[in-house]
VEXDREN-592178 format. One line per field, with one value per residue (C-alpha): z, y, x; residue number from 1. Coordinates in Angstrom, 3 decimals. Each point is the difference from the previous one (the first is absolute). Layout:
BEGIN
c3 = (Z; ...)
c2 = (Y; ...)
c1 = (X; ...)
seq = (NUM; ...)
This chain:
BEGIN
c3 = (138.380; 0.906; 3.027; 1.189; 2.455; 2.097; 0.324; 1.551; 1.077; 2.144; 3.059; -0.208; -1.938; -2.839; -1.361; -2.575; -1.950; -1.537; -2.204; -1.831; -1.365; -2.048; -3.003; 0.638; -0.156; 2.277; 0.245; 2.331; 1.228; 1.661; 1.576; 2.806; 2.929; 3.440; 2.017; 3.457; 3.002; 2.331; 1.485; -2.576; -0.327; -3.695; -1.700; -2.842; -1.422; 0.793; -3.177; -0.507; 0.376; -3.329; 0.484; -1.725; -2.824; -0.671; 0.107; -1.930; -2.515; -3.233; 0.506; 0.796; -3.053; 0.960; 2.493; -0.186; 1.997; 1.270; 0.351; 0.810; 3.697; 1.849; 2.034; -3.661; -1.828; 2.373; 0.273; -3.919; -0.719; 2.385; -1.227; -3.764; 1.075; 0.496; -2.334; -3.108; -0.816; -2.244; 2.100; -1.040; 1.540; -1.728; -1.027; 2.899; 2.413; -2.682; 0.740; 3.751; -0.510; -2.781; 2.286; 2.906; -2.404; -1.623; 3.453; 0.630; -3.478; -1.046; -3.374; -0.555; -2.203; 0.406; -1.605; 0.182; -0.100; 0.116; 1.505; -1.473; -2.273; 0.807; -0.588; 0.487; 2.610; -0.610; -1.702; 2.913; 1.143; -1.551; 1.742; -0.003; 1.496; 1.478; 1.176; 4.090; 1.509; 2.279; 1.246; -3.319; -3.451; -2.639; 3.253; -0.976; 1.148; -1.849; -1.351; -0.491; -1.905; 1.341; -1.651; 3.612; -0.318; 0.087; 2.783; 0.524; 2.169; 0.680; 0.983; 2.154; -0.352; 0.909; -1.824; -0.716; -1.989; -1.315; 0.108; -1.195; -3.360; -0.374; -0.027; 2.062; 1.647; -3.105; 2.173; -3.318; -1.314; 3.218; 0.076; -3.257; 1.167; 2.932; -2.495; -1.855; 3.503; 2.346; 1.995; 1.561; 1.352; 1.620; 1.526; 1.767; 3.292; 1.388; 1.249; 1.067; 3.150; -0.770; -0.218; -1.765; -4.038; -0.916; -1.802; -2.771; -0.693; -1.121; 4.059; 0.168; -3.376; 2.045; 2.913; -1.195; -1.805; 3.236; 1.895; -2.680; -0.567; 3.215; 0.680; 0.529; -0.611; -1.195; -0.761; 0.809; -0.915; 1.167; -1.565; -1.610; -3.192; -1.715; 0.192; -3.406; -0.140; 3.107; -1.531; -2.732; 1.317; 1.829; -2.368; -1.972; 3.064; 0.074; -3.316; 0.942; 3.053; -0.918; 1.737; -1.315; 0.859; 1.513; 0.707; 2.964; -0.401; -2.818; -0.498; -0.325; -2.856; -1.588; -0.110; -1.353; -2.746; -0.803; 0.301; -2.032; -2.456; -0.500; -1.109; 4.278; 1.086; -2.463; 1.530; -1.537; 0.244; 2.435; 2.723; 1.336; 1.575; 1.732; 4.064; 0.070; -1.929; 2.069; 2.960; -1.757; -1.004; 1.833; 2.494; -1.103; -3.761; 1.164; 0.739; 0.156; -0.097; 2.636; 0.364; 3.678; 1.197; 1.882; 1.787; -1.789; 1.372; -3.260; -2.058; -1.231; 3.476; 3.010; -2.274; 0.177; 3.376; 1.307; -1.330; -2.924; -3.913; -1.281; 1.352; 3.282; 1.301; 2.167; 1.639; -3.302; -1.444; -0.428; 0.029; -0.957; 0.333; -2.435; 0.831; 3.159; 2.329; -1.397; 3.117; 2.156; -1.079; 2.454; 2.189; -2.607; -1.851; 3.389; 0.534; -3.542; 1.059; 2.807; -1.490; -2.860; 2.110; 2.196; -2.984; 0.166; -3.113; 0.323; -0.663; -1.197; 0.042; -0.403; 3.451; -0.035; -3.509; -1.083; -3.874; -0.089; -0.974; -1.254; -0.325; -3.040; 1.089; 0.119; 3.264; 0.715; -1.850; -3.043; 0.684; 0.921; -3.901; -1.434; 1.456; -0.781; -3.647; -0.194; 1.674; -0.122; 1.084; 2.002; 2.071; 0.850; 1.835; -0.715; 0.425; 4.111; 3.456; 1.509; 1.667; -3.480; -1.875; 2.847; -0.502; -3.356; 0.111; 2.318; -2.549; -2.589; 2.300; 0.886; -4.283; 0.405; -0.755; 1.452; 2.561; -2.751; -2.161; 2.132; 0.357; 2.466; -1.448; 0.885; -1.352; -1.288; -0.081; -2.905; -0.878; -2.894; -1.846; -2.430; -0.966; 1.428; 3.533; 1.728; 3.339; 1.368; -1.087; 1.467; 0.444; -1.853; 1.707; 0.645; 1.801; 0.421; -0.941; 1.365; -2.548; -0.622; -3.088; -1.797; 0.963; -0.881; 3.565; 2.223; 3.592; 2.059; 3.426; 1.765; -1.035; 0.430; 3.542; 0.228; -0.901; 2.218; 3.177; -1.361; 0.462; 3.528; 1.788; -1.786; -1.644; 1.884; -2.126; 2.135; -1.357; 1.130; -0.686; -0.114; -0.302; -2.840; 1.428; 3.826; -0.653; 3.133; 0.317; -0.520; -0.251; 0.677; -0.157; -1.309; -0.084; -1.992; 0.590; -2.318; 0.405; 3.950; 2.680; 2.113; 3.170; -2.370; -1.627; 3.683; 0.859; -3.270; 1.659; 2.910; -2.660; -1.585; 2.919; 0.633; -3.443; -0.312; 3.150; -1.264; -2.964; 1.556; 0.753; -3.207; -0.393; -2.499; -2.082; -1.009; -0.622; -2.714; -1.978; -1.415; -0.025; 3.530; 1.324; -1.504; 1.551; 3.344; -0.279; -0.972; 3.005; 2.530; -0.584; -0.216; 3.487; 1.331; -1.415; 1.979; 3.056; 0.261; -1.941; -1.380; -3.527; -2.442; -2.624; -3.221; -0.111; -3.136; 1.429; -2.071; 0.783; -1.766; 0.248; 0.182)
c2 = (136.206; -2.356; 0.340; -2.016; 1.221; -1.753; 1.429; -3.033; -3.606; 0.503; -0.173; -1.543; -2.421; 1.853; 3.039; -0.662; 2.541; 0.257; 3.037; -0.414; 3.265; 0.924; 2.247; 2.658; -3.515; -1.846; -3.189; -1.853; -3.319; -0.809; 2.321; -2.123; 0.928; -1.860; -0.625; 1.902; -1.584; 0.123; 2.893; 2.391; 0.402; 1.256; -1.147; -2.430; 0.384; 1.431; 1.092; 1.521; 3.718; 1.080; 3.399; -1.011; -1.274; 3.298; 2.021; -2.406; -0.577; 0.946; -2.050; -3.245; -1.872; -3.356; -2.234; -3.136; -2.816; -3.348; -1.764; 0.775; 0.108; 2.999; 0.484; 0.537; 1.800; 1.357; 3.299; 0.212; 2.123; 2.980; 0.455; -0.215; 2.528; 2.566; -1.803; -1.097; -2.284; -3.828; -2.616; -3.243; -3.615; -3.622; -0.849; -1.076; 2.717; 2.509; -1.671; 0.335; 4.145; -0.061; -0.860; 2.362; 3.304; -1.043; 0.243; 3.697; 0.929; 0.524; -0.385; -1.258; -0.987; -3.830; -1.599; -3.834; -1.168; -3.901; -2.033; 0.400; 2.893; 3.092; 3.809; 2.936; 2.795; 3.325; 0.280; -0.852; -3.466; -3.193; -2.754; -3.546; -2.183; -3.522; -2.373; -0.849; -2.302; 1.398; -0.224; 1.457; -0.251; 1.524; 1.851; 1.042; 1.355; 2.997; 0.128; 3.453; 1.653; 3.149; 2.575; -1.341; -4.081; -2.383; -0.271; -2.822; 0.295; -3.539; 1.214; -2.253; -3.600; -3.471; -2.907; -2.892; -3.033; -1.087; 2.805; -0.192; 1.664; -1.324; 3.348; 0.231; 2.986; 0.031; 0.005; -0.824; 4.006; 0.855; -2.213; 1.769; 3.303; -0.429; -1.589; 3.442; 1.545; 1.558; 3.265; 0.063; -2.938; 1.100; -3.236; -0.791; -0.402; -1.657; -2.987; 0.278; -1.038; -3.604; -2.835; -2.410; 0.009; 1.669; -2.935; -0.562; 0.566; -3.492; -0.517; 1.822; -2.013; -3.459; 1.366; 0.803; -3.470; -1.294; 2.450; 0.165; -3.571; -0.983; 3.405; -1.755; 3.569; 3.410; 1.423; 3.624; 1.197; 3.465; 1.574; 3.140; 0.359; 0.801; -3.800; -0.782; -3.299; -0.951; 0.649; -1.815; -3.528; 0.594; 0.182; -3.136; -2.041; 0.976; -1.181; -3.266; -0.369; 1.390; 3.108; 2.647; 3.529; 2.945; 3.353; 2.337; 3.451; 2.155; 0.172; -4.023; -0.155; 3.186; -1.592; -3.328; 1.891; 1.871; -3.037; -1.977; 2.890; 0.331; -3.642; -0.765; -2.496; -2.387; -1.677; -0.859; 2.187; -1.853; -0.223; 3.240; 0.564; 2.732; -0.246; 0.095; -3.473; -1.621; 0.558; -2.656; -2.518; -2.627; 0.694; -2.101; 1.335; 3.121; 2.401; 3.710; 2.267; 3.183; 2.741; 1.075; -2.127; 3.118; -0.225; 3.548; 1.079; 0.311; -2.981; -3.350; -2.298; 2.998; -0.862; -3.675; 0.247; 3.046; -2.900; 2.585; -0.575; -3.440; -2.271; -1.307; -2.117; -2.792; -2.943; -2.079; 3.044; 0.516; 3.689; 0.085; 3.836; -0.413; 2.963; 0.955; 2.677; 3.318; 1.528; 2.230; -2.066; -3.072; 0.656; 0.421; -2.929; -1.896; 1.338; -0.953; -3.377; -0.242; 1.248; -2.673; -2.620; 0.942; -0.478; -3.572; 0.073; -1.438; 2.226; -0.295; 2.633; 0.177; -0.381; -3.503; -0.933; 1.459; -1.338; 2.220; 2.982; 0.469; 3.661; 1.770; 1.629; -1.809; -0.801; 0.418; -3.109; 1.218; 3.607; -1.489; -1.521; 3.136; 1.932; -2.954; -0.083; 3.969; 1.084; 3.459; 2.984; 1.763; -1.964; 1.997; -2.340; 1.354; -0.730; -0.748; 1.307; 1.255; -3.781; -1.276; 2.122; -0.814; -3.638; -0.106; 2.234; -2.529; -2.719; 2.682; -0.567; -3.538; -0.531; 2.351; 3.882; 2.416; 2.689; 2.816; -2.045; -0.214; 2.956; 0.380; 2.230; 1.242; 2.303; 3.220; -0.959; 1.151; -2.488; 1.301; -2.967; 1.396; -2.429; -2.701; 0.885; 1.090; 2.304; 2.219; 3.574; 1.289; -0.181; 1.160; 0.637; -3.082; -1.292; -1.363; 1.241; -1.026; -0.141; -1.444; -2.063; 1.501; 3.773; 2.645; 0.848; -0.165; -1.550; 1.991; -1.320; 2.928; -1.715; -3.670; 1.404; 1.755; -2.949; -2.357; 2.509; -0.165; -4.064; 0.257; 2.773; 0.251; 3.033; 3.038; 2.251; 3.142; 2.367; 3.461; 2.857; 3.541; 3.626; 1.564; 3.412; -0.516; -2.703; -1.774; -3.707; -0.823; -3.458; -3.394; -1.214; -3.118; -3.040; -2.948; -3.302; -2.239; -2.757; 0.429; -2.356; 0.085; 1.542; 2.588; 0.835; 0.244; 2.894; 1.517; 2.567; 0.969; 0.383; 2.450; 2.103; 0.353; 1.055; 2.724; 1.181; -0.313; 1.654; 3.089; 1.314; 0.451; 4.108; 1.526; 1.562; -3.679; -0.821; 1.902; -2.598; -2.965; -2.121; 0.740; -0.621; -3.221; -0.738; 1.284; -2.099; -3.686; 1.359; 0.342; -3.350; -1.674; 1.352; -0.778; -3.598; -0.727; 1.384; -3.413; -2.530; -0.412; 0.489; 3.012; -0.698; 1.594; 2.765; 1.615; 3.235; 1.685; 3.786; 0.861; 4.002; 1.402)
c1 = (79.117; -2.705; -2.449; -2.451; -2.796; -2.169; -3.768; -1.240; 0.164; 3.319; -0.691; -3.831; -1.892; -1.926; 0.595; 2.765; 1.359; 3.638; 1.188; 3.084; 1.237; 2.589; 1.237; -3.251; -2.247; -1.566; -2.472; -1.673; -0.306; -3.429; -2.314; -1.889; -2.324; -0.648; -2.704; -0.621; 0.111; -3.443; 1.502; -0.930; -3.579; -1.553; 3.117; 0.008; 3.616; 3.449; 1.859; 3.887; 0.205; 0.598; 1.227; 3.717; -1.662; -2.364; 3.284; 2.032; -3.621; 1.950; 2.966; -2.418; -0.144; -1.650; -1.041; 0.721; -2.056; 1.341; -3.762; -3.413; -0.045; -2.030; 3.760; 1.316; -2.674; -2.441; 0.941; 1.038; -3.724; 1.106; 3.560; -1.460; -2.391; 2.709; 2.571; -1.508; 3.185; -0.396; -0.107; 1.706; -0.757; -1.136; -3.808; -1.014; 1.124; -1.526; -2.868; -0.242; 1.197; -2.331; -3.262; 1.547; -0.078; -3.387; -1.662; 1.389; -0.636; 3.723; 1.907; 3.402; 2.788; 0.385; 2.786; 0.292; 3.283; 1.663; 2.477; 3.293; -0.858; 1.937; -1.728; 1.120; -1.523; 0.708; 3.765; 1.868; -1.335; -0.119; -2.527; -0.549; -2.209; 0.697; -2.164; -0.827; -2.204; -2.377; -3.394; -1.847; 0.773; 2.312; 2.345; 3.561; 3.097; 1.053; 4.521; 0.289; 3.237; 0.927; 3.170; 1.707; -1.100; -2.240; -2.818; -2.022; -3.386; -1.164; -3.911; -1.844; 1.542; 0.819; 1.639; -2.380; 1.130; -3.715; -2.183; -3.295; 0.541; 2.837; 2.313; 2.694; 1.797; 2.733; 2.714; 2.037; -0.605; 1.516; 2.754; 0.965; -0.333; 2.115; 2.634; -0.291; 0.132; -2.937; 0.711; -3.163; -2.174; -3.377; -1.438; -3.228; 0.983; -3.746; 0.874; 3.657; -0.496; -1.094; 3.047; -2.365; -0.930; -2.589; -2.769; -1.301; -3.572; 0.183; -0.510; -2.874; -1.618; 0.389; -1.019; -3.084; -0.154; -0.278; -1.956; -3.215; 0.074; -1.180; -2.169; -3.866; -1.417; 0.343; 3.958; 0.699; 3.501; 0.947; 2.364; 1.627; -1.436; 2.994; 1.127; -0.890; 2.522; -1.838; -3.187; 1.417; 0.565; -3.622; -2.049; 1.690; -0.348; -3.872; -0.108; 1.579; -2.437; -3.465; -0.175; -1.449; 2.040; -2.088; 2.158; -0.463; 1.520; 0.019; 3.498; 0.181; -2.909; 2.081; 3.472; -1.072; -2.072; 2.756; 2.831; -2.625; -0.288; 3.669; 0.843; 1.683; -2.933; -2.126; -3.146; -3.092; -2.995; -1.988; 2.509; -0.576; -3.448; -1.929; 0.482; -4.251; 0.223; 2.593; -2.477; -2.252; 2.525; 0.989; 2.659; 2.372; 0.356; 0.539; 3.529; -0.067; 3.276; -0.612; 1.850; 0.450; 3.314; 0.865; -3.320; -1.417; -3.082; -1.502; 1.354; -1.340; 1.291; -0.893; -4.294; 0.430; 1.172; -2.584; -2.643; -0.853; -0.769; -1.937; 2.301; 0.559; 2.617; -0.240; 1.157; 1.627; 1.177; 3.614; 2.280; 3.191; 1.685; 2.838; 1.796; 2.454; -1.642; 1.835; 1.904; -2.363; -3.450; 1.597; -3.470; -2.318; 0.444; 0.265; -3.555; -1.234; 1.236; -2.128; -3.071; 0.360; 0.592; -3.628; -1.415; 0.646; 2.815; 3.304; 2.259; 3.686; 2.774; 3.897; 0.697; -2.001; 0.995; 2.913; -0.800; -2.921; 2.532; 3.263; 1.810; 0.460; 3.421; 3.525; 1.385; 3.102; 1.662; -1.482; 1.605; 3.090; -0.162; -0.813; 3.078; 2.168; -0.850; -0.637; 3.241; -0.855; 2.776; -2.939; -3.159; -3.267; -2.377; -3.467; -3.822; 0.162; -0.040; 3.474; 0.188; 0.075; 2.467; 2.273; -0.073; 0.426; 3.020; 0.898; -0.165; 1.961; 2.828; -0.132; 0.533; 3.209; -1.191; 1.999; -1.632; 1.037; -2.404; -2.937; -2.759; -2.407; -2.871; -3.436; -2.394; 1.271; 3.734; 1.794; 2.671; 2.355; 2.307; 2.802; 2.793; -1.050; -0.834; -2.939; -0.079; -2.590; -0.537; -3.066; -3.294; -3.679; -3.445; -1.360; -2.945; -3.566; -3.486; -2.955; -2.634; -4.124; 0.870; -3.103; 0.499; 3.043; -0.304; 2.745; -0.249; 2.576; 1.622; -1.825; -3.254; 0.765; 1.359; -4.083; -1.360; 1.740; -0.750; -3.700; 0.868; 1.142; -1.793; -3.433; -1.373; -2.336; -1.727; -0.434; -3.054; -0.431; -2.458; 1.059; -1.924; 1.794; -0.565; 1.132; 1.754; -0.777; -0.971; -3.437; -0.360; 2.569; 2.760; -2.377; 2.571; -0.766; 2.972; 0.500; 2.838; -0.731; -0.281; -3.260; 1.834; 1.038; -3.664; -1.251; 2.312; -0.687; -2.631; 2.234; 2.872; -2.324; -0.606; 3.607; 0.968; -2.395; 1.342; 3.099; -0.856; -1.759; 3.484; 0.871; 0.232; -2.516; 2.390; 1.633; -4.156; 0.333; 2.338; -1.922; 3.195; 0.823; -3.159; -0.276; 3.973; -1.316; -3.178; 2.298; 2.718; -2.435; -2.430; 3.283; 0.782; -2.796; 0.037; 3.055; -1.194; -2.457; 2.070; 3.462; -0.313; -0.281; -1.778; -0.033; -2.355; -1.800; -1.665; -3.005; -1.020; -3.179; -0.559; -3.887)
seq = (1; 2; 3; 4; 5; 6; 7; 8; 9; 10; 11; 12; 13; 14; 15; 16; 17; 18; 19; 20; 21; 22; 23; 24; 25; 26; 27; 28; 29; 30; 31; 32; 33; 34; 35; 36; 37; 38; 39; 40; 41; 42; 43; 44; 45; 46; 47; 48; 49; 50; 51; 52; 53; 54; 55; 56; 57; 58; 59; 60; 61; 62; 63; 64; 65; 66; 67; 68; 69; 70; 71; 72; 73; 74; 75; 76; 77; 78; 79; 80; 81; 82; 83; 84; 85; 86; 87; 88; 89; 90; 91; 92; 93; 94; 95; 96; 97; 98; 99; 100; 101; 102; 103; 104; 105; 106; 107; 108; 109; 110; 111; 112; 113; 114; 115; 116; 117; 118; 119; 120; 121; 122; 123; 124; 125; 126; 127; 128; 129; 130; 131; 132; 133; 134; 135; 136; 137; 138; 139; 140; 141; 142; 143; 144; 145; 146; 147; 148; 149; 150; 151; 152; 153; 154; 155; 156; 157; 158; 159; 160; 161; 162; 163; 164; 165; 166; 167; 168; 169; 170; 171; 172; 173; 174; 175; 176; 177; 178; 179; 180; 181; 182; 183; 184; 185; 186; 187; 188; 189; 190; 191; 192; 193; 194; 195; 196; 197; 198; 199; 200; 201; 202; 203; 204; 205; 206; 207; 208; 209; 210; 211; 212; 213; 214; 215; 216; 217; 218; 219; 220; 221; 222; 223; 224; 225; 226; 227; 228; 229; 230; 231; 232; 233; 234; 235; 236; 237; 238; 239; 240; 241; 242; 243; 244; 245; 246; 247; 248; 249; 250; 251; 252; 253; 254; 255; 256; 257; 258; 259; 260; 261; 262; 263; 264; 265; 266; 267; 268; 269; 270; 271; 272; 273; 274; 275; 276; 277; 278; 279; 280; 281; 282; 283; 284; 285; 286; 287; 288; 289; 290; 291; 292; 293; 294; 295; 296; 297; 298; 299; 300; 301; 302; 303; 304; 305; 306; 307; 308; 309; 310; 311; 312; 313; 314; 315; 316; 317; 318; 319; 320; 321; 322; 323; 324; 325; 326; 327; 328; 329; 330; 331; 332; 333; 334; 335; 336; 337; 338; 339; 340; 341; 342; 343; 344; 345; 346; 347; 348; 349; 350; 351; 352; 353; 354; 355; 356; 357; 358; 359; 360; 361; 362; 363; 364; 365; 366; 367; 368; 369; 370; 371; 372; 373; 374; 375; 376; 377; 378; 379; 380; 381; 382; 383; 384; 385; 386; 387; 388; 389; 390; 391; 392; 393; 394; 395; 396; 397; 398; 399; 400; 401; 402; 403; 404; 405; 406; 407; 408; 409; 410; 411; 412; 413; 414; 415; 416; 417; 418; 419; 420; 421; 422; 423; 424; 425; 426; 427; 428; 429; 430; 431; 432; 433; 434; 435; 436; 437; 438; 439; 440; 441; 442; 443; 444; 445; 446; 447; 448; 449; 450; 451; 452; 453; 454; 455; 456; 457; 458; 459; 460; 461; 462; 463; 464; 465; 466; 467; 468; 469; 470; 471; 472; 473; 474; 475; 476; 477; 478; 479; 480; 481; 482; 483; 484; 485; 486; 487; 488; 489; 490; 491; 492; 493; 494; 495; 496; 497; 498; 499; 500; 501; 502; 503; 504; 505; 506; 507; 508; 509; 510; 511; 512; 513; 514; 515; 516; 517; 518; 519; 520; 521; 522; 523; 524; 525; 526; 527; 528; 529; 530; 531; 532; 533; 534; 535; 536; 537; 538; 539; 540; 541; 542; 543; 544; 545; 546)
């Protein structure tokens, strides 16, 4: 028996994580994170829960990684951490996971693997990689045979004729695996939705053609800096033009080192120049690439646009954000917008220019292909929200799959296949933890739910000065606000009164108890608060004993 379990990425953009078990063996397919929404305050990632995998740990015998995207790898440095397992992918996703564990310090068993080369992964699996297209370089699909069939995991895909380096999805390799028969196809399920072909990056090249050649001034291109075939046809159209490139972002000037480094861009030496010396060019020999598309606070586009760093853009000066606003930063990037254009730029986006960016995940034609040349006995849409597995099941039956054939998962769903057919069997603890991407510490729900009162209502701190012989009260409650509204600071001594008077009536015997006192002292300002406004605020109380 085979079964395949879903950690992550069913049911949510990020996050993905598929186990396939069987025989006493398991391995894994991705381990991604996801970024928080604003809502979560003091978060920096969301990774799987792992729990499954710690009990499982001696049966895991690999993980196996479909490209170098944080919502594929991200999370790989806290599951190696507690699983010390090899960890296959191509050179150039060993590279980003390679960078990841140097900055936390971590070893690991990297093992670089090719296109049409099959391995083996413990004694029960037998992998092979074929080659996608997708928005960075050397990403792959992964046909795995299983003691119960074949299962082929497309990754993160999309079928361009011309990309820019020239390699195709190879839809051929799965055309001949379907011949041999498939009983599993996991397919990325992203753009499902969407009735139109997904472009070619080949759009984006000419529209930038266009775009740069009549740009009078500076070029800013925001983007993610993962884009390397992007970043690609950039920096050969500089060439062609005169411009000298400037990055902004470390993560830009890291990934072309690195792509550079590993034989995926060529450009001479002097292209590339510090962002201090593109302040002193001329305008109009100069682009710089910026991170920030997603308007972070901290990246390269939120500086140029906040009027910080040694450049400063003005009328004459052209942005183009080459990226779609990820779902949830809709607002933000509409206010990046605006602050760009008050600083005189012109400033294109998708919306405006549709050429600017193209996705790196098959719409549903494409899928429609896949299944069609596939013809799998079982269908698993993966990597989307609910909305998206849905319509791509919906395409599994428009290209004649029976409903015995089709499988709705999400995280934690244990799906067993034996003979040929897959049903559900189960489930395994599953879920999301909230974690500072730097620190092993663990940001529970009770805390993000803290920190979000601490958002809404303000914070008191309540002071309070006991006798440690009598016990009685001989100084405060002193309240400090912080997060308050004026109206709210004014009553602050009046809310002070009240509390202690509250707080007098707490019997001497309970005085005796640190911890209650200091629960009495947070009950009763809190009281007291409401008595003069409508909010509680959150309340750290501090009894000091003399």
């Amino acid at each position: 028996m085979l079964h395949v379990i879903p950690l992550g990425g069913l049911g949510e953009i990020g996050l993905n994580a598929m186990v396939l078990a069987a025989r006493g063996e398991m391995l894994l397919i991705d381990c991604g994170l996801m970024f928080p929404p604003v809502s979560m305050p003091g978060v920096d990632i969301v990774v799987p829960d792992f729990s499954y995998l710690r009990k499982n740990a001696s049966q895991l015998k690999g993980v196996l990684l479909t490209h170098g995207h944080e919502d594929h790898i991200g999370a790989l440095p806290f599951l190696l951490n507690e699983a010390p397992v090899p960890v296959y992918g191509t050179r150039f996703t060993l590279g980003m996971l390679r960078h990841r564990l140097d900055e936390l310090g971590l070893e690991a068993d990297l093992r670089e693997i090719e296109p049409r080369h099959p391995f083996p992964v413990g004694s029960v699996f037998t992998v092979e990689a074929s080659r996608v297209t997708h928005t960075i370089p050397d990403a792959v699909g992964f046909i795995v045979h299983t003691p119960e069939g074949t299962v082929l995991h497309t990754g993160d895909f999309k079928l361009d004729p011309n990309p820019i380096d020239g390699l195709r999805t190879d839809l051929e390799r799965w055309g001949e695996v379907g011949e041999q028969g498939v009983l599993c196809l996991l397919s990325d399920s992203t753009n499902s939705e969407l009735t139109h072909e997904t472009g070619s990056e080949r759009t984006v090249e000419q529209t930038f053609d266009r775009l740069f050649r009549d740009a009078p001034g500076r070029i800013v291109v925001g983007m993610f800096a993962s884009q390397l075939h992007r970043i690609h046809h950039i920096l050969d159209l500089c060439q062609r033009l005169g411009r000298k490139v400037a990055t902004l972002g470390r993560s830009m000037a890291r990934n072309i080192e690195m792509a550079r480094q590993l034989g995926f861009l060529s450009f001479p030496s002097d292209l590339l120049i510090p962002l201090e010396d593109a302040a002193s060019l001329p305008a109009e020999r100069v682009l710089v690439l910026a991170t920030g598309s997603q308007a972070e606070p901290r990246a390269g586009l939120s500086q140029l646009a906040a009027g910080e760093g040694p450049l400063r853009l003005g009328p004459g000066d052209l942005v183009v954000l080459s990226a779609r606003a990820i779902p949830g930063n809709e607002r933000a990037v509409s206010g990046l917008i605006d602050q760009l254009l008050w600083r005189g730029a012109r400033v294109i986006y998708p919306q405006v220019e549709p050429g600017v960016h193209v996705s790196g995940h098959a719409s549903q034609p494409q899928q429609r292909r896949v299944l069609e040349l596939v013809r799998p006995r079982n269908f698993v849409p993966v990597h989307g929200e609910l909305h998206h597995l849905h319509r791509h099941l919906a395409t599994a039956r428009e290209v004649g799959l029976a409903p015995e054939q089709l499988l709705l998962a999400q995280d934690g769903d244990l799906l067993a296949f034996e003979e040929g057919r897959g049903r559900f069997a189960g489930s395994v603890p599953t879920g999301r933890i909230y974690r500072d991407r730097f620190s092993q510490g663990v940001v529970t729900p009770e805390l993000l739910q803290e920190r979000n009162r601490m958002a809404e209502t303000g914070i008191v701190l309540a002071a309070l000065v006991m006798d440690r012989s009598t016990l009685s009260v001989m100084a405060g409650p002193q309240l400090t606000g912080q997060g308050l509204t004026l109206d709210e600071q004014v009553v602050l001594p009046r809310v002070a009164e009240e509390a202690r008077a509250l707080f007098l009536q707490m019997s001497p015997r309970l005085r005796e108890d640190d911890a209650a006192v200091r629960e009495e002292l947070a009950r009763s300002v809190r009281r007291a608060f409401k008595q003069y406004t409508a909010k509680r605020p959150v309340v750290v109380p501090m009894v000091l004993k003399v």
